[in-house]
C-alpha positions as CSV (number, residue, x, y, z in Angstrom):
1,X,31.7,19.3,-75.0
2,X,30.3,22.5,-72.9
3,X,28.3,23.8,-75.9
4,X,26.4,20.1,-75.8
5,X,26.1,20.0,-72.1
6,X,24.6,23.2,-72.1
7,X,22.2,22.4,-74.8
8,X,21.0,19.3,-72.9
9,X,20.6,21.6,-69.4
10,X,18.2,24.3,-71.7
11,X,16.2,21.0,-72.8
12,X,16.5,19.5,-69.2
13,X,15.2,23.1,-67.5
14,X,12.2,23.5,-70.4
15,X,11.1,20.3,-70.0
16,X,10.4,20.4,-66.7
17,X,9.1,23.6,-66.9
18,X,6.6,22.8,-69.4
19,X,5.6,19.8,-68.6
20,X,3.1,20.7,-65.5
21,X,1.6,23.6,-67.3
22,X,0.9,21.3,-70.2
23,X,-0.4,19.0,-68.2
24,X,-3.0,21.0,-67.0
25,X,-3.9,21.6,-70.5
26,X,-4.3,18.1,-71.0
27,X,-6.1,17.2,-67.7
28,X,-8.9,20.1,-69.1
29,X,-8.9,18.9,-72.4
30,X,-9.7,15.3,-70.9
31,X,-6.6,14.0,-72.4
32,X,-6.2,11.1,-70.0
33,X,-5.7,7.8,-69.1
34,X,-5.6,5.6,-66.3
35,X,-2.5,4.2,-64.2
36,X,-3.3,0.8,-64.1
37,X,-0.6,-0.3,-61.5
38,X,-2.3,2.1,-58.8
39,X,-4.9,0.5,-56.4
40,X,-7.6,3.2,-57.4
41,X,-6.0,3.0,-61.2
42,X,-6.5,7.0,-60.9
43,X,-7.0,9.2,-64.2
44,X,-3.7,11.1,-65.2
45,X,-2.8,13.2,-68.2
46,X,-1.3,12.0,-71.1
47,X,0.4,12.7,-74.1
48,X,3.9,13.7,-72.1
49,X,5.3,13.6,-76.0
50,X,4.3,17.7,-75.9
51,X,6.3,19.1,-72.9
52,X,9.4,16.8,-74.5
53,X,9.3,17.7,-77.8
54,X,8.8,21.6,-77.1
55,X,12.1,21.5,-74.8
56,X,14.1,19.3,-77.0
57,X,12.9,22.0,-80.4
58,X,13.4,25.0,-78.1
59,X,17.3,23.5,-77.2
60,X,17.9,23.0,-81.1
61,X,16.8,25.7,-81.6
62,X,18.7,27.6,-79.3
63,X,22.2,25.7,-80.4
64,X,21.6,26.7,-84.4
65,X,20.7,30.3,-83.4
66,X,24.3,30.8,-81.4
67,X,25.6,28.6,-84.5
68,X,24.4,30.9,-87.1
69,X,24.0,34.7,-85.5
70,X,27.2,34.6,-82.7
71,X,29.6,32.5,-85.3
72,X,28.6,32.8,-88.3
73,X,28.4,29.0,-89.3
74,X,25.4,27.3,-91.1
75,X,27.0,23.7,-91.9
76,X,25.2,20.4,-91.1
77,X,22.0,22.4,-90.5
78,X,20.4,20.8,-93.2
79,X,20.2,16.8,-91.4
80,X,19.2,18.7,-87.8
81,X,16.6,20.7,-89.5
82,X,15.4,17.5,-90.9
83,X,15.1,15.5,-87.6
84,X,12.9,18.7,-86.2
85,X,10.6,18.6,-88.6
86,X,10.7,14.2,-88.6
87,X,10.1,14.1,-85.1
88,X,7.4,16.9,-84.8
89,X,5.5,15.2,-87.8
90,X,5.6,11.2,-85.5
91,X,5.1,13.5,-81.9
92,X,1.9,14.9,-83.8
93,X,0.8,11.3,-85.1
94,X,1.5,9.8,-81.3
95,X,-1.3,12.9,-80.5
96,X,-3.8,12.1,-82.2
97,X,-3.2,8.5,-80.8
98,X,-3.6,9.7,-77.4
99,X,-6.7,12.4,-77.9
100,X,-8.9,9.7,-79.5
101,X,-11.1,9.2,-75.9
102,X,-14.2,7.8,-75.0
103,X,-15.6,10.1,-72.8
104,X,-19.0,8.3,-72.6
105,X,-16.9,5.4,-71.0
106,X,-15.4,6.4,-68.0
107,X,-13.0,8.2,-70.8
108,X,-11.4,5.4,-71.9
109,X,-8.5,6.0,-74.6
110,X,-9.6,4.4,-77.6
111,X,-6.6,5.3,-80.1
112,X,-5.8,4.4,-83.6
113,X,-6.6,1.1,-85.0
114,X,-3.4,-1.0,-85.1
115,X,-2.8,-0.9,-88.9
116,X,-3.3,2.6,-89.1
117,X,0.3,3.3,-86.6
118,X,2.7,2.2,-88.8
119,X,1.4,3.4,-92.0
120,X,1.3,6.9,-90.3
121,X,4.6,7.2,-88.9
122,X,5.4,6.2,-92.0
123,X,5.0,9.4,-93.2
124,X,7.8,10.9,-90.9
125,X,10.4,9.5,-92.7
126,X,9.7,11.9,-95.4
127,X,11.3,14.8,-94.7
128,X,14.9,12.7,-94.4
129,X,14.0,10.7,-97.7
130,X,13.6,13.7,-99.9
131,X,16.9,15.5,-98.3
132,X,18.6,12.1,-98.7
133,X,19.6,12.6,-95.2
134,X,22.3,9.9,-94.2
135,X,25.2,7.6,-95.6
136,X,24.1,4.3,-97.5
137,X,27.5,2.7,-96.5
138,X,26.7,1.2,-93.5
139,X,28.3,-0.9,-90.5
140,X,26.0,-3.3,-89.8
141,X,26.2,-5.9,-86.9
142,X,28.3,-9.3,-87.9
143,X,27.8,-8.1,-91.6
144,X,30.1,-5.3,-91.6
145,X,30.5,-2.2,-94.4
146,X,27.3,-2.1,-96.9
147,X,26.7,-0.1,-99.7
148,X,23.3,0.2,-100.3
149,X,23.1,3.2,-102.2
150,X,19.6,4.5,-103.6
151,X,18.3,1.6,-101.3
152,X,19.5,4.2,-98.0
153,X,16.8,6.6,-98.2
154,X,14.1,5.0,-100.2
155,X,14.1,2.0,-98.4
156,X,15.7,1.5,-95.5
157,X,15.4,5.0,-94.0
158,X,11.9,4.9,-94.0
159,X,11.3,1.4,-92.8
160,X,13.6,1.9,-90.2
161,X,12.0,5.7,-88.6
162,X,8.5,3.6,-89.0
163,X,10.5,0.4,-87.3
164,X,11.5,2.0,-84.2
165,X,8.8,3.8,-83.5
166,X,6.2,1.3,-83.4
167,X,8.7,-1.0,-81.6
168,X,9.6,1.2,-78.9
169,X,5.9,2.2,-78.6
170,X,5.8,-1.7,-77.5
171,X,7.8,-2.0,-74.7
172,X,5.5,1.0,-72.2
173,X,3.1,1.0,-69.7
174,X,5.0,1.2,-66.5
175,X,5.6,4.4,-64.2
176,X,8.9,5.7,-65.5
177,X,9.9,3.0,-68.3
178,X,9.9,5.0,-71.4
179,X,11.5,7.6,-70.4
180,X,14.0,6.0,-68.1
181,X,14.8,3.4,-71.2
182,X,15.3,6.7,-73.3
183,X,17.6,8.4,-70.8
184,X,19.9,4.9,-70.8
185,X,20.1,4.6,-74.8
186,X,19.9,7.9,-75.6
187,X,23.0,8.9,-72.8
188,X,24.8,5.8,-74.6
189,X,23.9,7.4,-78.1
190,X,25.2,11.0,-77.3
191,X,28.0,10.2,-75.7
192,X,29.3,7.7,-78.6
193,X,28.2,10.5,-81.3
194,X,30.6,13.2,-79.2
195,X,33.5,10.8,-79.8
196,X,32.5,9.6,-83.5
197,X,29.8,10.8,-84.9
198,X,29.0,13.8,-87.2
199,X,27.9,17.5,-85.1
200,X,24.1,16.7,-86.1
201,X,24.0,13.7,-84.1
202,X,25.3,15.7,-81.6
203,X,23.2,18.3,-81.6
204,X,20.1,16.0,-81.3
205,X,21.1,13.3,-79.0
206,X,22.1,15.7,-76.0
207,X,18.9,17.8,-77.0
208,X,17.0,14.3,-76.7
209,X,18.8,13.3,-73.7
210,X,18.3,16.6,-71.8
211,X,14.0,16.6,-72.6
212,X,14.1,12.8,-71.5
213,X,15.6,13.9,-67.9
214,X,13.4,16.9,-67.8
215,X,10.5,15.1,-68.4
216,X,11.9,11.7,-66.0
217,X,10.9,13.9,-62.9
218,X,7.2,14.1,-63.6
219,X,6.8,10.2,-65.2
220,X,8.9,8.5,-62.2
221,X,6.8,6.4,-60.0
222,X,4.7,7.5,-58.7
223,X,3.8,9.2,-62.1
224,X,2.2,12.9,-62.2
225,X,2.2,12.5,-65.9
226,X,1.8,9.5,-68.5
227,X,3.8,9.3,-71.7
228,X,1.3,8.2,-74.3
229,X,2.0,7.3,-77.8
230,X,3.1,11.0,-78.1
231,X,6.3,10.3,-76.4
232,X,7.4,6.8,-77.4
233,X,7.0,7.6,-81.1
234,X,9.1,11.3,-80.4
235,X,11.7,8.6,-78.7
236,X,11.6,5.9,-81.5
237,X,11.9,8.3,-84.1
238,X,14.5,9.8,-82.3
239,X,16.8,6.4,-82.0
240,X,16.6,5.6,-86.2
241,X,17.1,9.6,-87.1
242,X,20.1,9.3,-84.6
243,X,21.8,6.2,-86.9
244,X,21.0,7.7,-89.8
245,X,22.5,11.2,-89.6
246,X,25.0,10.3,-87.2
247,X,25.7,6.6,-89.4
248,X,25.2,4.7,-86.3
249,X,23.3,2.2,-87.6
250,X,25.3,-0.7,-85.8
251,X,25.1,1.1,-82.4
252,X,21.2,1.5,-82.9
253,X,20.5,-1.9,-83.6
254,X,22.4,-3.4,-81.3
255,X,20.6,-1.0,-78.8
256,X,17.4,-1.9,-80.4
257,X,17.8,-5.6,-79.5
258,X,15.7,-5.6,-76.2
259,X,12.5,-4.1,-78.2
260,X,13.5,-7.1,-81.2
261,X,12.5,-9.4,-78.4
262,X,9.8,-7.6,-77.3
263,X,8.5,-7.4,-80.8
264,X,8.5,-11.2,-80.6
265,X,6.9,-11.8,-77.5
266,X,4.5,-9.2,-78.6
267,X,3.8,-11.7,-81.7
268,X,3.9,-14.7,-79.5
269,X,0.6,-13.2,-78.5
270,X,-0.7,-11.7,-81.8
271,X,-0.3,-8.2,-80.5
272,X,-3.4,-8.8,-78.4
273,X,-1.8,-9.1,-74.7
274,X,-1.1,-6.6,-72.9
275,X,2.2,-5.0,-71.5
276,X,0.1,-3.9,-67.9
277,X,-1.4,-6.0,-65.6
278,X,-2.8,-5.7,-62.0
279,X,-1.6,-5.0,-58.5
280,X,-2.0,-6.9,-55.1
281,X,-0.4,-5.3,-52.1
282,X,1.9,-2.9,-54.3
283,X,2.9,-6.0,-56.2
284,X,2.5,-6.3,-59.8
285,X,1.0,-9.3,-61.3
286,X,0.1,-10.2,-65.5
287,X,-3.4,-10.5,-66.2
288,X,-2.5,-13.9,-68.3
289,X,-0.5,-17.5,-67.7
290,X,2.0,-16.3,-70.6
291,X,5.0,-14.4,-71.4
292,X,3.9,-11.8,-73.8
293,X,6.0,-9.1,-73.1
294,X,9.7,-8.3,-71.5
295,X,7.7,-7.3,-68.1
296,X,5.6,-10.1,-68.0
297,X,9.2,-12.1,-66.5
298,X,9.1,-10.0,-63.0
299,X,5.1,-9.5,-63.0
300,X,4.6,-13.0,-60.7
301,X,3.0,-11.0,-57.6
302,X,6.5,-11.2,-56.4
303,X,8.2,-7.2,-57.9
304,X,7.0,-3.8,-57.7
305,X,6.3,-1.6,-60.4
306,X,9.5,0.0,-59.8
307,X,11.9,-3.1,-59.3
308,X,10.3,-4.1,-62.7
309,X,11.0,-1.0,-64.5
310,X,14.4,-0.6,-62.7
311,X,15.5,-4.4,-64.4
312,X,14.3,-3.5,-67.5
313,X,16.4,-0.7,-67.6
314,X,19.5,-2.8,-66.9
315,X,19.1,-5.2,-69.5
316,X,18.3,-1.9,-72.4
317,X,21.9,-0.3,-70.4
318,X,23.5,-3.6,-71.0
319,X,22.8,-3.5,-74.7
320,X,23.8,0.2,-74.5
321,X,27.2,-0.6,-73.3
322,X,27.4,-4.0,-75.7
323,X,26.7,-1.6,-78.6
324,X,30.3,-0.2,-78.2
325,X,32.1,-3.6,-78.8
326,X,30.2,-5.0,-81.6
């Protein structure tokens, strides 16, 4: 257990090291975007998926370097270096979501087109089909043990990397929420992969876990930094590489449940509403009559941006707990 907490401190420490400096970069690259839930909606830098992903490599990295060199053990390498090089492909994707800017509009992000996201992070499942990364026996929710067999990787790996990334790129847009829902699920994950899982889903959820608190300081309202499409996709891609090296598929999905619903609402509305809405003495309030989004229940006028992301992160620790029992 001290190796692991160690390994999530290094990621922790880098992290929010990194991420000011980077920051900067981004800030004089125009990298930006607005914080709608501020009175003067100020500019920020984006793209926070950067800082996170460098400290989470850099504490891999550092665990299969004492692994290999001080004890002289290179087993299970093989699923961990395929989650570095799956979630460095989806954190690059999320970047080039986040650099597309309009700076002859007040530099407006633009982005990718909606059909082009899932087709692209589509292409991060690769590296875990071709190693055949994973175990197609499976415990799945009120189902129980499936075989699947050549179905696992050529199926429903990559559906599920592209699955959760786009889904948990959904529920964003609120000072602190992405990374405070990844510290929750990802502190549920690593703690249920030290008592059942295999050492590479060790290895990457405490990795995860420490970037996500590193990062936490500087994305916290009132946010220095904003997460972008960078960092939810790093985090998405993160939660279905975790079930499938670590064959936690039950424990994902069950954790997954909140961003089910909020792929629902999300359709309720035809992926047109938005998440974010406006803000009236400190008080958040959705720019439409509907519920289109998990928020959209606390954003009456009546809940600031941080009582909303606060209850949001109950209900994703309540799944995280649930998980356990299923």
């Amino acid at each position: 257990m001290e190796s692991f907490i160690i390994e999530m401190v290094f990621a922790a420490i880098v992290t929010l090291l990194a991420t000011p400096r980077i920051a900067r970069y981004l800030k004089a690259s125009g990298i930006m975007a607005r914080d709608q839930h501020k009175r003067d909606k100020p500019l920020l830098p984006t793209s926070g998926g950067i800082p996170v992903f460098f400290g989470f490599y850099l504490a891999v990295s550092l665990y299969i370097f004492l692994r290999v060199y001080y004890f002289g053990d290179m087993s299970d390498l093989l699923p961990i270096m395929a989650v570095l090089l799956s979630t460095a492909i989806i954190t690059v994707i999320g970047f080039l979501d986040d650099i597309r800017v309009n700076l002859g509009s007040n530099q407006e992000r633009i982005g990718l087109k909606q059909w082009q996201k899932p087709l692209l992070t589509l292409v991060a499942a690769i590296p875990l089909m071709a190693l055949k990364v994973g175990n197609p026996s499976m415990s799945l929710p009120l189902i129980g043990l499936v075989n699947v067999g050549i179905l696992y990787p050529l199926v429903f790996v990559p559906v599920g990397v592209m699955g959760a990334a786009n889904m948990v790129n959904l529920l964003a847009g609120l000072n602190g929420l992405e990374t405070g829902m990844a510290i929750v699920y990802l502190g549920s994950l690593a703690y249920f992969a030290f008592l059942n899982s295999t050492l590479a889903a060790k290895v990457i959820a405490f990795a995860g876990l420490g970037a996500a608190l590193g990062f936490y300081y500087w994305n916290k309202f009132p946010a220095k930094v904003l997460p972008g499409d960078s960092l939810t996709y790093f985090f998405g891609a993160l939660l279905a590489n975790l079930a499938i090296i670590g064959n936690m598929e039950k424990v994902a999905l069950v954790i997954s449940i909140p961003f089910f619903f909020e792929f629902a609402l999300k359709l309720r509305g035809k992926l047109k509403q938005p998440t974010v809405g406006t803000v009236n003495r400190d008080k958040i309030l959705k720019l439409n009559e509907g519920i289109y989004s998990l928020p959209h229940f606390w954003m009456k006028g009546k809940h600031t941006e941080k009582q909303v992301v606060f209850r949001i992160c109950v209900i994703i620790a309540v799944f995280s707990v649930l998980a356990w029992f299923v």
